[in-house]
N, C-alpha and C positions, 0 to 999 in steps of 0.2 A: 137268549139275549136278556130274559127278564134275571139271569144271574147276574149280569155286570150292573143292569142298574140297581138291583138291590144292595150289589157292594157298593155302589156309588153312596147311594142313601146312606149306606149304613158306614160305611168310615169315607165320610169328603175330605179326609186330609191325608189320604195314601199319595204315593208318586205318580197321578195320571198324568197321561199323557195326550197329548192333541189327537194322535192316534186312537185313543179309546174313546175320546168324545168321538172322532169321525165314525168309530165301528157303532156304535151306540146312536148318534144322530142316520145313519144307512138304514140301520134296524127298523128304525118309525118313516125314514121317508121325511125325516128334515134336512133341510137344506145345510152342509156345513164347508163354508168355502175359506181360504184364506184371502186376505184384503189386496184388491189392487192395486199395484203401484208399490209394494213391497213394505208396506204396513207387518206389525206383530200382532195384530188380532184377526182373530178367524170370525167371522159374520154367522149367525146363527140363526134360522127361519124355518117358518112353515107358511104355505099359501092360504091357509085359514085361519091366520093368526097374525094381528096385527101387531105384537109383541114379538120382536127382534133381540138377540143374545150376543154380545162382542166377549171372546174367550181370549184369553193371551196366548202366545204360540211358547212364551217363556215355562219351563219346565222347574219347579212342581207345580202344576196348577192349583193357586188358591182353594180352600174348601168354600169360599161364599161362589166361587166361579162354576163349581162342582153342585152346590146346593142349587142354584138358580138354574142348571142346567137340568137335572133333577125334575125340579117344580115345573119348568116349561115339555120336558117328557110328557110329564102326570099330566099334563093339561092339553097336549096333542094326543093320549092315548083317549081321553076322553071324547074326542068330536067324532 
């Protein structure tokens, strides 16, 4: 898994997919849900982390959506 986040790092403007934020948030054990009530953003969490992520469900995922996701990674692998 530590391959997909380093492609992630390293080119945030490929064609991800909400599917690869899901296999990538599974991997660490964050929370990655889509929005109730039929919302386009997917809810992004960890229980030791009072810093929360909203992703778009719309495809290609932004690179700032990819970097942030990235950086909140880096910062659950650390706890």
């Amino acid at each position: 898994m530590e391959d997909l986040l380093d492609r992630m790092r390293r080119n945030p403007a490929a064609d991800w997919t909400i599917r690869d934020v899901e296999t990538l948030c599974r991997r660490y054990n964050i929370l990655c849900e889509p929005a109730r009530g039929g919302g386009s953003h997917y809810k992004i969490g960890h229980g030791m982390m009072a810093e929360k992520l909203t992703i778009p469900y719309k495809r290609p995922i932004k690179p700032v959506y990819i970097r942030r996701l990235v950086a909140f990674v880096e910062e659950v692998r650390t706890l």
